[in-house]
N, C-alpha and C positions, 0 to 999 in steps of 0.2 A: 368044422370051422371054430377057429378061436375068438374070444373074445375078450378084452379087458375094460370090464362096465366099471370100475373105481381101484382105489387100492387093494382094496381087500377082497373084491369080489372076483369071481373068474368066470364065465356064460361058455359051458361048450354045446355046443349042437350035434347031437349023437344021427343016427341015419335017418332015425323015421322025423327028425326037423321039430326033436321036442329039448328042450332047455331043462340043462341041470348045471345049476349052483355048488359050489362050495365054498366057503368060508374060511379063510385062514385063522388058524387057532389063535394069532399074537392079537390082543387085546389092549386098546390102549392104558397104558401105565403097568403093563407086566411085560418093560427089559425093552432093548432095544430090536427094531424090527431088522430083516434080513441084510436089508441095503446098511441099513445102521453098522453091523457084526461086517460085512463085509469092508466098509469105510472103512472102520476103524484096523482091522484087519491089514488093508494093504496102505494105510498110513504109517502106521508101527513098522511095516515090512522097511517101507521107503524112510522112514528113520535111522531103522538099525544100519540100512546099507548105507544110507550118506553117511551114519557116526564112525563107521568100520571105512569105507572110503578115506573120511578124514584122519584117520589113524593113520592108516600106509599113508599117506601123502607126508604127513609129519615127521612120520621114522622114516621112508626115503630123503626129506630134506634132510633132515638131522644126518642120516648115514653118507649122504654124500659132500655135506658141511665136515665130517670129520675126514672122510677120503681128501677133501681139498684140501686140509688143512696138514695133515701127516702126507699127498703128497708133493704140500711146499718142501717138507720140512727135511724131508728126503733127496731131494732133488741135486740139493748144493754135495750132500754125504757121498750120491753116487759119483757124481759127476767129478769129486776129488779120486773116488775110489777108480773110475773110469781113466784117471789122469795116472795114478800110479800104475798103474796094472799096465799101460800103453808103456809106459817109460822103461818099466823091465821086462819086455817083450826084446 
């Protein structure tokens, strides 16, 4: 049986129903403890993907801001070119 008597403490119960202790080595003011490294850890993660998220989103506007716009710009070029080609048929 397990047990969690504080932060730092752990109580396991081995067969014969006698109590052994151990101590986690982290020491307050030496670094950040487990939960701390881990925080921070999958904070940084969930940073990097929203800032790379935000990238693609930006370069697909932008990419599809210049497709609109080359194909306005196209449209009338074909559509004369569509007009000549019909007429010498």
């Amino acid at each position: 049986m397990v047990q969690i008597k504080n932060v730092h403490t752990i109580a396991v119960s081995d067969s014969h129903g006698e109590d052994a202790s151990w101590y986690d080595s982290d020491e307050e003011g030496c670094g950040p403890s487990g939960q701390d490294r881990e925080w921070q850890k999958r904070s940084q993660h969930l940073y990097n993907s929203g800032y790379r998220g935000g990238i693609t989103a930006g370069q697909n506007a932008s990419v599809q801001e210049g497709f609109n716009d080359g194909f306005k710009d196209s449209v009338l070029a074909g559509y004369k070119w569509g007009l000549v080609r019909g007429v010498t048929r």
